[in-house]
N, C-alpha and C positions, 0 to 999 in steps of 0.2 A: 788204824790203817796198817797192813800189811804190806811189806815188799813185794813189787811185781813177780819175783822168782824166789819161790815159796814155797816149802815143804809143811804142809797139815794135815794135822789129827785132830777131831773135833768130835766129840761123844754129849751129846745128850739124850736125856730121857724123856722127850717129847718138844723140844722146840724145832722149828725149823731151822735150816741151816741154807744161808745165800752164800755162793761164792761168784767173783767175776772179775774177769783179767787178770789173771795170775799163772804163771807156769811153775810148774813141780810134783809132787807125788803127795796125790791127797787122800785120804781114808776118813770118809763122813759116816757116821754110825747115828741112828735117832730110833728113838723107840716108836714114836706114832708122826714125827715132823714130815714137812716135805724138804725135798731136798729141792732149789734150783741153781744152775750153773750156768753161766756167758762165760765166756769167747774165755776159755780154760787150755791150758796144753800140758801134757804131760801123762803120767802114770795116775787112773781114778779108780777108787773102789770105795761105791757107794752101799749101804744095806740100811731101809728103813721097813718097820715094820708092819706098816701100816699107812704110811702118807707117799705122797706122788714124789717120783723123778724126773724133774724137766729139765730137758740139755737143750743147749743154743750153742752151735758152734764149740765142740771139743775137737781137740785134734791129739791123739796119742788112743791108747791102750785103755778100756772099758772093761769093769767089771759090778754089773749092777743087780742088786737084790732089792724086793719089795714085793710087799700083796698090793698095794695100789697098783697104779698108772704109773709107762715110763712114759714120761710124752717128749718126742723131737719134734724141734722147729722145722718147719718144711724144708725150709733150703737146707738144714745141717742133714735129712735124711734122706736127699738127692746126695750128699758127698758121700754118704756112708753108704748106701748102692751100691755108688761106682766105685767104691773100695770095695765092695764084697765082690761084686761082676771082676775086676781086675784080680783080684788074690785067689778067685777060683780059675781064673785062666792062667796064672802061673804053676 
């Protein structure tokens, strides 16, 4: 078990990798895993080389790589919209 407010770094060479409920600066690396994330806040930067990225509810700063699928949860891709509609009207 990891503390709610949590800094990681987690490199495998093909496993997947679950994170959830946790806020801080994460950096997930996998060689063919999938990556999934819930209700995460902070600084992210994912790169998988080959398996899927699903986010559920992030709130901070994205930086995602992979040949698969990023896949958003419906409602998390209605907020990130109206973040993008809002930050182009500023």
């Amino acid at each position: 078990m990891v503390p709610k407010n949590h800094n990681a770094h987690v490199e495998t060479s093909g496993g997947d990798i679950s994170v959830t409920s946790i806020t801080g600066v994460f950096k997930l690396f996998t060689s063919g895993g999938n990556v999934s994330l819930t209700s995460t806040n902070g600084k992210l930067k994912v790169e998988t080389s080959g398996g899927d990225i699903k986010l559920k509810q992030h709130k901070g700063e994205m930086n995602l790589s992979t040949s698969g699928e990023i896949l958003f949860a419906k409602k998390h891709l209605e907020i990130l919209k109206q973040e993008l509609r809002e930050a182009t009207l500023n």
